[in-house]
DOLO-229212 format. One record per atom (N, C-alpha, C, O): y, x negated, z negated; residue in one letter. Coordinates in steps of 0.2 Angstrom, whole numbers, m for minus. Each point is the difference from the previous one (the first is absolute). Layout:
# residues N
<r py="Y" px="X" pz="Z" rest="A"/>
...
END
This chain:
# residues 140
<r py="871" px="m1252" pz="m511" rest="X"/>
<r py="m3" px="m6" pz="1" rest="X"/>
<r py="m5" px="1" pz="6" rest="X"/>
<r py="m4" px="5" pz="m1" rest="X"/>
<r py="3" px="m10" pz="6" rest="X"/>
<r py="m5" px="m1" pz="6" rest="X"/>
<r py="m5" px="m2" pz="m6" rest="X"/>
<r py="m1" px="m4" pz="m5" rest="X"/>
<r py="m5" px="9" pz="12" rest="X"/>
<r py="m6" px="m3" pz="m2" rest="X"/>
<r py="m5" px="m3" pz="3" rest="X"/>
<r py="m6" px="1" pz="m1" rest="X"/>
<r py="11" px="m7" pz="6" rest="X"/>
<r py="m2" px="m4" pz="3" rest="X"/>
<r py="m5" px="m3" pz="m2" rest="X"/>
<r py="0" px="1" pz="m6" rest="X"/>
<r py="m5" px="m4" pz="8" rest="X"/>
<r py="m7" px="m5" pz="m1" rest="X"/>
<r py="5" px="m7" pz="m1" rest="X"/>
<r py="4" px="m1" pz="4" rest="X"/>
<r py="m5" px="m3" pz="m11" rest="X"/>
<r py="3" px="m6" pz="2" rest="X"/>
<r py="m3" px="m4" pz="2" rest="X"/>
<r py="m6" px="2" pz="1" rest="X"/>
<r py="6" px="m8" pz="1" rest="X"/>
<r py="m3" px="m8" pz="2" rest="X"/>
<r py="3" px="m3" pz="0" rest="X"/>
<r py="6" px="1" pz="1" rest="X"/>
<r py="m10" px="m8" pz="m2" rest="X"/>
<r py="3" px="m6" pz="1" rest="X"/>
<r py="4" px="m3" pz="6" rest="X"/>
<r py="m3" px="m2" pz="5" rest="X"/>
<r py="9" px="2" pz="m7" rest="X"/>
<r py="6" px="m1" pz="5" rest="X"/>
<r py="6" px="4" pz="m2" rest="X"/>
<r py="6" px="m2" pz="1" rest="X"/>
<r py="m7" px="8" pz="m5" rest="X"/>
<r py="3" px="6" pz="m1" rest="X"/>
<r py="6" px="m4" pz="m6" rest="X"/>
<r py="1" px="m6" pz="m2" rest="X"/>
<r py="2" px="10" pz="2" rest="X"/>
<r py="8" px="m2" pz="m4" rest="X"/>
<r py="m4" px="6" pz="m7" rest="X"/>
<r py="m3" px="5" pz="0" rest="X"/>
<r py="5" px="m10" pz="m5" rest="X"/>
<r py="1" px="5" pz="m7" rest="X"/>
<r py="5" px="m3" pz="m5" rest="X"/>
<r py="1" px="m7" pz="0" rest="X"/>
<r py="2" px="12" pz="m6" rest="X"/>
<r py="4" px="m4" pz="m6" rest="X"/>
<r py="m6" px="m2" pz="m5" rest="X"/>
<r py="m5" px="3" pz="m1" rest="X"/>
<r py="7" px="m6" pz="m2" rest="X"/>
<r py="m5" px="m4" pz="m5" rest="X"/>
<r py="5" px="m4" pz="m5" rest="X"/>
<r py="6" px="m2" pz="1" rest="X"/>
<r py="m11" px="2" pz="m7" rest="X"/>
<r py="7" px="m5" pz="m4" rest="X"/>
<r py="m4" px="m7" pz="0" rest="X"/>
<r py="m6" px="m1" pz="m1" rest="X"/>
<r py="12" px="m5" pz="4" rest="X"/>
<r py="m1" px="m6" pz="2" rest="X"/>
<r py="m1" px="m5" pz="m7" rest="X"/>
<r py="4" px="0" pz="m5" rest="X"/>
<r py="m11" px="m3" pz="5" rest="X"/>
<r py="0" px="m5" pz="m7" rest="X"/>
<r py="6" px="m6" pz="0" rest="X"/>
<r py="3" px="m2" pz="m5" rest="X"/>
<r py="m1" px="0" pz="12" rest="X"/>
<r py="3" px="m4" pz="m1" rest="X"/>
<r py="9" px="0" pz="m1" rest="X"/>
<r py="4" px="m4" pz="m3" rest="X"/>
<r py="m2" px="11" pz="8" rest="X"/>
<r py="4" px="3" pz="m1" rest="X"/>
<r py="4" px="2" pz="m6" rest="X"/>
<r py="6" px="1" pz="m1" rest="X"/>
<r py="m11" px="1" pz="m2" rest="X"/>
<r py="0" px="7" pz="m7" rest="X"/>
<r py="4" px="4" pz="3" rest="X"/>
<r py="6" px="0" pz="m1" rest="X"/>
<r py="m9" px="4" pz="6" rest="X"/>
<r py="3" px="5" pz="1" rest="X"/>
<r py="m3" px="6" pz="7" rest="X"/>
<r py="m3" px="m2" pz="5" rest="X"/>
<r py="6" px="5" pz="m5" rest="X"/>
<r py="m3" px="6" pz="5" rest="X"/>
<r py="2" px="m2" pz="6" rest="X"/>
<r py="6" px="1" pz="1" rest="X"/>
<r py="m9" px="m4" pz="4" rest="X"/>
<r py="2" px="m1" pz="7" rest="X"/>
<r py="m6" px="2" pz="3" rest="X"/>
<r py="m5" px="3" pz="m1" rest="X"/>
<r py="8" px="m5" pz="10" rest="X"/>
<r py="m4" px="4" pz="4" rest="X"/>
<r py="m6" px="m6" pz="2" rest="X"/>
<r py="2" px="m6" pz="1" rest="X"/>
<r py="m10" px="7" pz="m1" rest="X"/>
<r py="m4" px="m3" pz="4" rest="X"/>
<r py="m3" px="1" pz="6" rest="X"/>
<r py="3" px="4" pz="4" rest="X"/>
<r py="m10" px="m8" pz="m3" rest="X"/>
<r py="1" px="2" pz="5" rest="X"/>
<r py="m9" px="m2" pz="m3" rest="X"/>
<r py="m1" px="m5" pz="m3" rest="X"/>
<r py="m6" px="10" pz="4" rest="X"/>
<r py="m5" px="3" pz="m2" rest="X"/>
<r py="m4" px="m9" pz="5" rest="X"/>
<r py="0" px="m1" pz="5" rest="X"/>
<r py="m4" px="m3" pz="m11" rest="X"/>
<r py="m5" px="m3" pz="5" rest="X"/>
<r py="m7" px="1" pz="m2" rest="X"/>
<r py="m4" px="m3" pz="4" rest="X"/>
<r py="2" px="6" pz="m8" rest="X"/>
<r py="m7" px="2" pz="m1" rest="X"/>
<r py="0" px="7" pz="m4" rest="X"/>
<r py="3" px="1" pz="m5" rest="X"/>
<r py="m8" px="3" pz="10" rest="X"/>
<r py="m2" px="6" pz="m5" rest="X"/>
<r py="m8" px="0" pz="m1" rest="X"/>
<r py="m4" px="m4" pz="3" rest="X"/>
<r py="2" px="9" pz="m8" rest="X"/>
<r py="m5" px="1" pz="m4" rest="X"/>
<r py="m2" px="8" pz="1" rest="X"/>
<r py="2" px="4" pz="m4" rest="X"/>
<r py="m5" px="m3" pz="9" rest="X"/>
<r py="m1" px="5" pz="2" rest="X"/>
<r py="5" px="4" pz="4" rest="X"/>
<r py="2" px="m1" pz="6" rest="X"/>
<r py="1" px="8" pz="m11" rest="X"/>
<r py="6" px="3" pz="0" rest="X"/>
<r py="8" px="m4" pz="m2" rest="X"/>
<r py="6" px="1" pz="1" rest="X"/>
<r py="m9" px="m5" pz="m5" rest="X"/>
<r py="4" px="m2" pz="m7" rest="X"/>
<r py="5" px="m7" pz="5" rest="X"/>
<r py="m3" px="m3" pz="4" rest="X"/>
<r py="10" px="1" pz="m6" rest="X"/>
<r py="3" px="m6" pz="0" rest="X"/>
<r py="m3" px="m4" pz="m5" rest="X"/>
<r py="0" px="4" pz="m6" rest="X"/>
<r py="m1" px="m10" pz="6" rest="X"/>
<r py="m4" px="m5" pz="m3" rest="X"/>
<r py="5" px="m5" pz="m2" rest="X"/>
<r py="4" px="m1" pz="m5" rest="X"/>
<r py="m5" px="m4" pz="12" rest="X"/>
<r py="7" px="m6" pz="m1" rest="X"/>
<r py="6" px="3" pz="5" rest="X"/>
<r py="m2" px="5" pz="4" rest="X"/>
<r py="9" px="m7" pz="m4" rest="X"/>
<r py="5" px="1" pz="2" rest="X"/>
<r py="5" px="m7" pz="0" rest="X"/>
<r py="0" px="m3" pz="m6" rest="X"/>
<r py="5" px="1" pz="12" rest="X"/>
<r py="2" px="m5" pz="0" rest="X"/>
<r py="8" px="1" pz="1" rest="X"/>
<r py="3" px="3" pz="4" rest="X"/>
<r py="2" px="m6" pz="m10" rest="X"/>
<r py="7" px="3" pz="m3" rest="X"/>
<r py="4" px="m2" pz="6" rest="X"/>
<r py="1" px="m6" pz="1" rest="X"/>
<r py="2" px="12" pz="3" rest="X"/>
<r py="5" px="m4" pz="7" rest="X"/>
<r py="4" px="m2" pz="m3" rest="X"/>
<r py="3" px="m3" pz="5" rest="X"/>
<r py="1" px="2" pz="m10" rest="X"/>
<r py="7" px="m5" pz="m3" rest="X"/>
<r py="m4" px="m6" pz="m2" rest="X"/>
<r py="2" px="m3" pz="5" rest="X"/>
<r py="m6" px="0" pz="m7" rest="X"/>
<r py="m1" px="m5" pz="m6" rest="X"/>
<r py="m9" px="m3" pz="5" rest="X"/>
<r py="m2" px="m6" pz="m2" rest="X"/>
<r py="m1" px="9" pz="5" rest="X"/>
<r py="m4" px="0" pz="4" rest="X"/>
<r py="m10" px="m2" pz="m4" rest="X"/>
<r py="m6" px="m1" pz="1" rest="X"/>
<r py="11" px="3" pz="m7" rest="X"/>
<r py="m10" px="0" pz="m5" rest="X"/>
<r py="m3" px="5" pz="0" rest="X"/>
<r py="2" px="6" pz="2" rest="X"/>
<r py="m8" px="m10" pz="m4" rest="X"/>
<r py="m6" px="3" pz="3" rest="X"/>
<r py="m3" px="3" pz="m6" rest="X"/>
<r py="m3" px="m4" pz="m3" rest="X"/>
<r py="2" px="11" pz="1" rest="X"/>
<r py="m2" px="3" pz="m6" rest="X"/>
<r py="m5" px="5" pz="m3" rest="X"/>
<r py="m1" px="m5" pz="m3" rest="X"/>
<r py="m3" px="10" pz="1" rest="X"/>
<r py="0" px="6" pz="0" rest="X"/>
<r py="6" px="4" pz="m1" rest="X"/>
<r py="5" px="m2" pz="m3" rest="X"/>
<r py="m7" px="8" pz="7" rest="X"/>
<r py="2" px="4" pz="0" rest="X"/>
<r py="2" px="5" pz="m5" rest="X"/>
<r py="m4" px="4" pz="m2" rest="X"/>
<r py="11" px="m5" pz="m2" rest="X"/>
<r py="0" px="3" pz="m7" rest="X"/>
<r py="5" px="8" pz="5" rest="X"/>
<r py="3" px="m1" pz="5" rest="X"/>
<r py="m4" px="8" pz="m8" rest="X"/>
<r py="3" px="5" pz="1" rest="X"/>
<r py="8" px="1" pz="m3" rest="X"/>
<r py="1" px="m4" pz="m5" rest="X"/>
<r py="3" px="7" pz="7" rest="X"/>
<r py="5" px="0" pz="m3" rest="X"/>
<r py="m2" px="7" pz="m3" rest="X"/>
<r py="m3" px="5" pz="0" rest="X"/>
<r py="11" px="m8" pz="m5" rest="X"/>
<r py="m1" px="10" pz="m4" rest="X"/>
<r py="5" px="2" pz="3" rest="X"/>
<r py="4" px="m3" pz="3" rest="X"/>
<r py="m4" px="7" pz="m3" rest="X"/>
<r py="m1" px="8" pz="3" rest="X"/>
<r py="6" px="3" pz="m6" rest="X"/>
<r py="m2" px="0" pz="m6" rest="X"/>
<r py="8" px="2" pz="7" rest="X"/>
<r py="1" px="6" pz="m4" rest="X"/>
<r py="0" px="7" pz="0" rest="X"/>
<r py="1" px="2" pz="5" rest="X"/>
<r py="m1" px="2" pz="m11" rest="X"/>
<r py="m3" px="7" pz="0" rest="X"/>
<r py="6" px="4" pz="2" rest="X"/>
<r py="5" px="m2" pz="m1" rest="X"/>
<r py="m7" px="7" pz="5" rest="X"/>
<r py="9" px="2" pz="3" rest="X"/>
<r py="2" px="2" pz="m5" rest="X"/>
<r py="m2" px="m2" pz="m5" rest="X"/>
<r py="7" px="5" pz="4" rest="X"/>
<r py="4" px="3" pz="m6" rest="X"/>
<r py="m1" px="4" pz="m3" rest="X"/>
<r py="1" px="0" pz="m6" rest="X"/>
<r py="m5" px="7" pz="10" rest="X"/>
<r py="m1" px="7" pz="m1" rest="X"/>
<r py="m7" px="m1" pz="m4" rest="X"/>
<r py="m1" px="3" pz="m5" rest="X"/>
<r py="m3" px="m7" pz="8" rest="X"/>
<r py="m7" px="m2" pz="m5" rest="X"/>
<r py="1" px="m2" pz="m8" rest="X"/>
<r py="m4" px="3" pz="m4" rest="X"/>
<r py="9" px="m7" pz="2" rest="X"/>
<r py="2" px="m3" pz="m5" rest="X"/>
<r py="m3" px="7" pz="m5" rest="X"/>
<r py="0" px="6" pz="1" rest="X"/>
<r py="0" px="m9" pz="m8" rest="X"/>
<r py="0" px="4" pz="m8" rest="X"/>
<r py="9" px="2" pz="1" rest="X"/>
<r py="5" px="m4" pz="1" rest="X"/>
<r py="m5" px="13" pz="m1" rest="X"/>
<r py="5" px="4" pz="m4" rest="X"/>
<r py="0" px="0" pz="m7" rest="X"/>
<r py="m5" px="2" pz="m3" rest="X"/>
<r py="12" px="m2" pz="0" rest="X"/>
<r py="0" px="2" pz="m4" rest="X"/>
<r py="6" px="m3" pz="m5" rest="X"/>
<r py="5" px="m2" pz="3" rest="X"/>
<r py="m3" px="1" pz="m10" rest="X"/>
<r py="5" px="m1" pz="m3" rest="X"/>
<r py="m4" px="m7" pz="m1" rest="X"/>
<r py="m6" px="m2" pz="m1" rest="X"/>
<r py="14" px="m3" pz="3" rest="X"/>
<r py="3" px="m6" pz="m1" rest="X"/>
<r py="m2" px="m4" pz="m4" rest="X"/>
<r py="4" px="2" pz="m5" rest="X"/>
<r py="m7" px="m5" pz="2" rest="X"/>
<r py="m2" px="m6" pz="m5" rest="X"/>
<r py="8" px="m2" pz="m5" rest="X"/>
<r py="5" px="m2" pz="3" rest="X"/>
<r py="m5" px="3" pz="m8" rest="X"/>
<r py="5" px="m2" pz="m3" rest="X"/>
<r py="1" px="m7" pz="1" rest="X"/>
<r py="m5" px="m3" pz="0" rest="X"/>
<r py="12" px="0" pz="0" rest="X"/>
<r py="0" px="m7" pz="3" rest="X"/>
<r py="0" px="m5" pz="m9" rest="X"/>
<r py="3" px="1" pz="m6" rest="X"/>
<r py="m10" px="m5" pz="7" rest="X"/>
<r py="1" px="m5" pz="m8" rest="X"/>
<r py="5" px="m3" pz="m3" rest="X"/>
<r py="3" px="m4" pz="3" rest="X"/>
<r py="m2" px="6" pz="m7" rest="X"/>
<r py="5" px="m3" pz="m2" rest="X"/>
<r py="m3" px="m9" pz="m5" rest="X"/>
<r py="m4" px="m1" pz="m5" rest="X"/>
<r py="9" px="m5" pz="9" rest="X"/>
<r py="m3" px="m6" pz="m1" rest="X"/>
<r py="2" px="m2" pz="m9" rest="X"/>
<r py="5" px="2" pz="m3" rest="X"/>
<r py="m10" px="m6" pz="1" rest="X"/>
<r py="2" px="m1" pz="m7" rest="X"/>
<r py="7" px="0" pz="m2" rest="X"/>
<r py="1" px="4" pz="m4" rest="X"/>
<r py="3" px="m9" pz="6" rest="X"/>
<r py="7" px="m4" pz="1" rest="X"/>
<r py="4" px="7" pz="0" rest="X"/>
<r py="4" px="2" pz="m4" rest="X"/>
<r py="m7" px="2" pz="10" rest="X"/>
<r py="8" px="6" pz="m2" rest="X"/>
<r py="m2" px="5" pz="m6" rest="X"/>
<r py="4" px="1" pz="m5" rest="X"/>
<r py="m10" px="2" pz="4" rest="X"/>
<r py="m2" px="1" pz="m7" rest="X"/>
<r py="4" px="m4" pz="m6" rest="X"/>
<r py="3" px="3" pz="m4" rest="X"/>
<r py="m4" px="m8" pz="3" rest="X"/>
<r py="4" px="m5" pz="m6" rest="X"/>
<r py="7" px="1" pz="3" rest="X"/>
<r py="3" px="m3" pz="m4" rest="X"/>
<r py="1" px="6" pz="9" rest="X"/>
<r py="4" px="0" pz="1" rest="X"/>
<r py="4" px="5" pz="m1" rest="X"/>
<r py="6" px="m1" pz="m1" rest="X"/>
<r py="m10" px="8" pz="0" rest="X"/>
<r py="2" px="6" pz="m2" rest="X"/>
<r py="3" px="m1" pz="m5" rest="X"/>
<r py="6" px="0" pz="m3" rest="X"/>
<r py="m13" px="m1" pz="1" rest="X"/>
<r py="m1" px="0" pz="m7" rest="X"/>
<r py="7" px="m4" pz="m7" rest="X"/>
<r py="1" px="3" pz="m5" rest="X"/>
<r py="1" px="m8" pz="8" rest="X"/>
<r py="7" px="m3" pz="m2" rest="X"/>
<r py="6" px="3" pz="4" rest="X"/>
<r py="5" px="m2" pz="m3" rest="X"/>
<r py="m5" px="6" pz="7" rest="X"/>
<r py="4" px="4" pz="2" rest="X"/>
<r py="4" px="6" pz="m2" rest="X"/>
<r py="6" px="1" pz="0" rest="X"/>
<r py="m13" px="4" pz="m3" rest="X"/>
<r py="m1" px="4" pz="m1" rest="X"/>
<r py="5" px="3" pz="m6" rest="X"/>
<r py="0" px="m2" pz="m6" rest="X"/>
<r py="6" px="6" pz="9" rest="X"/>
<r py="5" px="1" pz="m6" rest="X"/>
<r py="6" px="m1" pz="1" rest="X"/>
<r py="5" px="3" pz="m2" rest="X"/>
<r py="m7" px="m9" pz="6" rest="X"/>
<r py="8" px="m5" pz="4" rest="X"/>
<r py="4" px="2" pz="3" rest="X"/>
<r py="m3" px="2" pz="5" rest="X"/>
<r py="12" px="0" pz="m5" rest="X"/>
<r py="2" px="3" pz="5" rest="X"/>
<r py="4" px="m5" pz="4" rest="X"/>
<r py="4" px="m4" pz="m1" rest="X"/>
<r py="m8" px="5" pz="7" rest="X"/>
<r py="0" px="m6" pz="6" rest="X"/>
<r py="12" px="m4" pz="1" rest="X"/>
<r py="3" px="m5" pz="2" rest="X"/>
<r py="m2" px="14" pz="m6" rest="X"/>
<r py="7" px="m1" pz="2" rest="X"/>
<r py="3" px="m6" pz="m7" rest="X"/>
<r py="6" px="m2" pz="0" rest="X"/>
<r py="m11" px="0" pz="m4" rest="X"/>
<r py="2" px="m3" pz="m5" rest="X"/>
<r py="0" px="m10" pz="2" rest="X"/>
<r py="3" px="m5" pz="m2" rest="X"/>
<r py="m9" px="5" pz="8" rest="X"/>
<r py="m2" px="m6" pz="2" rest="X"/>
<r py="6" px="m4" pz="1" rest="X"/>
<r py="3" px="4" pz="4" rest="X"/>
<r py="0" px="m9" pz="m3" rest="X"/>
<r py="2" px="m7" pz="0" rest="X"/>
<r py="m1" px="m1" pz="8" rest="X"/>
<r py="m4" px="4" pz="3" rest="X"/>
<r py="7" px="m7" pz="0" rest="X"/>
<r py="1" px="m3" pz="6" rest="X"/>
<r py="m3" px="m7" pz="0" rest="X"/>
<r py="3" px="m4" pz="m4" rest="X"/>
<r py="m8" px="1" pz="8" rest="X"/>
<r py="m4" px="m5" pz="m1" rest="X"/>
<r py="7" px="m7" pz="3" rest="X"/>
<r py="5" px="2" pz="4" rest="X"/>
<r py="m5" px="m7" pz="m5" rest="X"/>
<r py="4" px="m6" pz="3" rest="X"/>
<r py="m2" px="m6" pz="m5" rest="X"/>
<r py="1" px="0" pz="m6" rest="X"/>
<r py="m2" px="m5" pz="9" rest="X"/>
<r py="m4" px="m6" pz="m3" rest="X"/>
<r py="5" px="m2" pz="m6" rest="X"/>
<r py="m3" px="m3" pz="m4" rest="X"/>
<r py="10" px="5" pz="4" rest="X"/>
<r py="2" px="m3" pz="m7" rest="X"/>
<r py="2" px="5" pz="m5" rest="X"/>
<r py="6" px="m1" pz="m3" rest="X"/>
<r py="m9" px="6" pz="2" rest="X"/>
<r py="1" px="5" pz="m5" rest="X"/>
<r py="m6" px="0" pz="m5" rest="X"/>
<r py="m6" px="m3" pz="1" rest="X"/>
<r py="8" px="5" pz="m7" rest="X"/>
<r py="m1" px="m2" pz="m7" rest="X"/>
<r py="m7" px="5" pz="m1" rest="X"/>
<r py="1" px="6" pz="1" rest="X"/>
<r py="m7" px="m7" pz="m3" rest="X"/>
<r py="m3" px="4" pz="0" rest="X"/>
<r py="m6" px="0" pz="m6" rest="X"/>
<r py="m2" px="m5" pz="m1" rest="X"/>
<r py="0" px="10" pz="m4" rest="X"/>
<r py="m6" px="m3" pz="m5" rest="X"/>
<r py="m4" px="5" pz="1" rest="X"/>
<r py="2" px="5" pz="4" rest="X"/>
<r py="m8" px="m5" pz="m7" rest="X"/>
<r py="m6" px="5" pz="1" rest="X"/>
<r py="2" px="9" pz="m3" rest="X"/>
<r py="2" px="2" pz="m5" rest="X"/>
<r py="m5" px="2" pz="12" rest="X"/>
<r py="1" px="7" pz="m2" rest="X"/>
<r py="7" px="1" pz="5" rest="X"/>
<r py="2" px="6" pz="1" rest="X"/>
<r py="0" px="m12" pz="3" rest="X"/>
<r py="6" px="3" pz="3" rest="X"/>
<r py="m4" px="3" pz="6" rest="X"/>
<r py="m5" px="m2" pz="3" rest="X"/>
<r py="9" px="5" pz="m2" rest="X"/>
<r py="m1" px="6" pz="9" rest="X"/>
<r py="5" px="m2" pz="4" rest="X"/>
<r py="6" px="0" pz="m2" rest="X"/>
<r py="m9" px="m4" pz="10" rest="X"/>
<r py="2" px="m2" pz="2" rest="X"/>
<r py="0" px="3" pz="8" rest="X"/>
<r py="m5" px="2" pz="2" rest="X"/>
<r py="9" px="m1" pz="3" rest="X"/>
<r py="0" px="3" pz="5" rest="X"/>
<r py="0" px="m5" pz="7" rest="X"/>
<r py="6" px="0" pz="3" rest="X"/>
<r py="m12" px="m3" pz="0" rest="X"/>
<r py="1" px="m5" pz="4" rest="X"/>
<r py="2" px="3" pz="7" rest="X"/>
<r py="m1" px="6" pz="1" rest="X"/>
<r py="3" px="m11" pz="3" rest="X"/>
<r py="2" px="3" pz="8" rest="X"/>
<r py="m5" px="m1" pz="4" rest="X"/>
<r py="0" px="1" pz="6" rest="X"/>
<r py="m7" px="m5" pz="m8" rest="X"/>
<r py="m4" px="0" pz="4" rest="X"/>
<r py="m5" px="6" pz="m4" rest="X"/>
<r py="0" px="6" pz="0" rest="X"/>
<r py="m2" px="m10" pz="m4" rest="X"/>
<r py="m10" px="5" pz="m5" rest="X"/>
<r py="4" px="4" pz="m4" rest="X"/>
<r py="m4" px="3" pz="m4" rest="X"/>
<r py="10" px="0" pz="3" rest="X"/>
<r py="2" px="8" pz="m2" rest="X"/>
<r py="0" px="m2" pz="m8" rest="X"/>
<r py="3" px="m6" pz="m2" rest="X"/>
<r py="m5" px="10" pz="m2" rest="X"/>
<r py="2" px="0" pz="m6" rest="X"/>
<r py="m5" px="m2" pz="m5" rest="X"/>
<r py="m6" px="0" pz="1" rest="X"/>
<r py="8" px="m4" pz="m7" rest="X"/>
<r py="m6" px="m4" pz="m2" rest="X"/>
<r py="4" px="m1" pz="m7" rest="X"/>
<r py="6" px="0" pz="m1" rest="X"/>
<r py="m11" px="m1" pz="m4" rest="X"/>
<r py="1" px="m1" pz="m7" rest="X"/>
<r py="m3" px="m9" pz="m1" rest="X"/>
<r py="m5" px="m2" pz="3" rest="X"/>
<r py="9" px="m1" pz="m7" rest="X"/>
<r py="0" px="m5" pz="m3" rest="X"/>
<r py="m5" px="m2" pz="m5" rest="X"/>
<r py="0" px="2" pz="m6" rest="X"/>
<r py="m4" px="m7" pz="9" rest="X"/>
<r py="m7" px="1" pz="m4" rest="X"/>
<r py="2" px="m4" pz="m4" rest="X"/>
<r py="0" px="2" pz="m6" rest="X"/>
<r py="1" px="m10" pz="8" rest="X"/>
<r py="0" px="m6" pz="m4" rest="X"/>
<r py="5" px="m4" pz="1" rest="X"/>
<r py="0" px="m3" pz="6" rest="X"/>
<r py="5" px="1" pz="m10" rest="X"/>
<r py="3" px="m7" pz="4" rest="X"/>
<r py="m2" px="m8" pz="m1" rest="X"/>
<r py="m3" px="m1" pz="m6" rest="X"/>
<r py="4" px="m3" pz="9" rest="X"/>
<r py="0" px="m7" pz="m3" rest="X"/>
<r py="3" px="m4" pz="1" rest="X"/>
<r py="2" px="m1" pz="6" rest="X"/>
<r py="m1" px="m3" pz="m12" rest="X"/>
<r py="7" px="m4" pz="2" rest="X"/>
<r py="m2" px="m5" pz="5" rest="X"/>
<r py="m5" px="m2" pz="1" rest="X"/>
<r py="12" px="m1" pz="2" rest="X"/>
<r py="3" px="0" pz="1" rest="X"/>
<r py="3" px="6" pz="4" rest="X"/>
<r py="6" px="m2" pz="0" rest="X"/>
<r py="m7" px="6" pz="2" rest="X"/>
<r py="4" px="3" pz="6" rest="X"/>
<r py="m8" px="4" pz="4" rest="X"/>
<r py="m1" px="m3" pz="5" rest="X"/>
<r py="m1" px="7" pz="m6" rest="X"/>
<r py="m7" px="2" pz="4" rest="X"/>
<r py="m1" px="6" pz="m5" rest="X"/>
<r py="0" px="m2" pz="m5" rest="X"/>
<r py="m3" px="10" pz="5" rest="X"/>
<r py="m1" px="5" pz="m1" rest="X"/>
<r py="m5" px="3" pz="5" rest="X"/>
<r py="0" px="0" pz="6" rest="X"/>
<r py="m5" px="3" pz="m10" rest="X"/>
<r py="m5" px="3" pz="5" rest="X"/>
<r py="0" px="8" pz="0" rest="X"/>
<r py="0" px="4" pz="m5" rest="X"/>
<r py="1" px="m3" pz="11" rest="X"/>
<r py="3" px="9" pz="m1" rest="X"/>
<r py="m7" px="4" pz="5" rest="X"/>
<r py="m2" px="m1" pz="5" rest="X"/>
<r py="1" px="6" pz="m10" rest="X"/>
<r py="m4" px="5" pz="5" rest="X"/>
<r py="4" px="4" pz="2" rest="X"/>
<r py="4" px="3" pz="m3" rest="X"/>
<r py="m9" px="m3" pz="12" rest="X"/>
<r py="2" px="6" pz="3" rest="X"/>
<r py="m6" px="4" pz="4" rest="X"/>
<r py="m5" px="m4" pz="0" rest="X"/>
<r py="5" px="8" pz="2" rest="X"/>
<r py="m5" px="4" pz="3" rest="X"/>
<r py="m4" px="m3" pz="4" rest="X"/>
<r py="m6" px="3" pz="1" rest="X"/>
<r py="8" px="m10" pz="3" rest="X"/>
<r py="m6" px="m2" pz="4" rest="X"/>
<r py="m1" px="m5" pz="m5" rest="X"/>
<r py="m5" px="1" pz="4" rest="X"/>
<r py="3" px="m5" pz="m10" rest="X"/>
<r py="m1" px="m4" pz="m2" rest="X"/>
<r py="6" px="m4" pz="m6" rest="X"/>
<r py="5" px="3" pz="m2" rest="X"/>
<r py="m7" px="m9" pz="0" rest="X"/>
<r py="6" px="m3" pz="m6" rest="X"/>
<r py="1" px="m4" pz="7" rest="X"/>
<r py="m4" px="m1" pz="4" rest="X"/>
<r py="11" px="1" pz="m6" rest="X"/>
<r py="5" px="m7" pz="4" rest="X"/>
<r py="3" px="m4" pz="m6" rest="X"/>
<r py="3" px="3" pz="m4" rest="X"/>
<r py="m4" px="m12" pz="5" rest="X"/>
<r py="4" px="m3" pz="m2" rest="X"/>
<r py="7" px="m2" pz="2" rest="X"/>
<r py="1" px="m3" pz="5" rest="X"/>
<r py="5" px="6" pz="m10" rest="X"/>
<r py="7" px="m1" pz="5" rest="X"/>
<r py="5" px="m5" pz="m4" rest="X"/>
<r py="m2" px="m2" pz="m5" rest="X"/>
<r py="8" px="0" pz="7" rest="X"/>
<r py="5" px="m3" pz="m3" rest="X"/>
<r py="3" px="3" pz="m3" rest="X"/>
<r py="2" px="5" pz="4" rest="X"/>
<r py="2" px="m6" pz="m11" rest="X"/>
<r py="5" px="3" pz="m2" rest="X"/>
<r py="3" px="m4" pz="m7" rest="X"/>
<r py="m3" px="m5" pz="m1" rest="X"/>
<r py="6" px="6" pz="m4" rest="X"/>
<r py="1" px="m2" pz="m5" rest="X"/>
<r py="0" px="3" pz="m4" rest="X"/>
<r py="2" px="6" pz="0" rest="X"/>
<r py="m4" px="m9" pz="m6" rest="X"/>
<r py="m2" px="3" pz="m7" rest="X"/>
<r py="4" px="2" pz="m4" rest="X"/>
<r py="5" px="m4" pz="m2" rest="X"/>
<r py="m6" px="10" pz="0" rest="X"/>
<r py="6" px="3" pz="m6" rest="X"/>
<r py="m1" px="m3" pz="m4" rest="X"/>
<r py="3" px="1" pz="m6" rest="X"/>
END
């Protein structure tokens, strides 16, 4: 980084109020040492001077072991109904297949999912790891 003297006229980044976002200005009043106001060259408002952040290089950063990843409510309640199931027993999902509660279902999008709820006429609520989905199918 130079440690040029700035002034007014000088080029600086700043984050633009009207922009919302980090563009280049251009310095129209200082306060002493300090940029003050600053004028957005894309959008051309006229604002104080906010800083940008900065990030920490790499090597500065906290070492050490990895945060285990949360696990979200929905796949919790999803184990948990899973838990025992052998995946190779699960069903093939398709909108006209006969379905009732406790069945294990294998979808080609959201993966493998147990049979929460159905209702008539034709609708079954299945949990799976991201979440319940409501699907089609027919009632045993």
């Amino acid at each position: 980084m130079s440690n040029k003297q700035l002034s007014a006229g000088d080029h600086i980044t700043s984050k633009c109020t009207k922009c919302k976002d980090t563009t280049n200005h251009t310095i129209v009043a200082m306060v002493g040492d300090t940029v003050a106001r600053v004028e957005c060259n894309t959008c051309g408002g006229i604002h104080n001077y906010r800083k940008t952040a900065t990030k920490k290089p790499a090597a500065s950063r906290k070492t050490g072991a990895a945060k285990p990843a949360k696990v979200s409510r929905a796949e919790s309640q999803w184990e948990a109904l899973i838990d025992g199931a052998d995946p190779a027993e699960a069903t093939l999902y398709n909108i006209q297949m006969s379905a009732k509660e406790g069945d294990l279902i294998q979808h080609p999008t959201f993966g493998l999912g147990r049979v929460v709820n159905t209702t008539k006429p034709n609708k079954m609520d299945v949990a799976f790891s991201t979440g319940t989905k409501l699907l089609r199918c027919s009632l045993a």
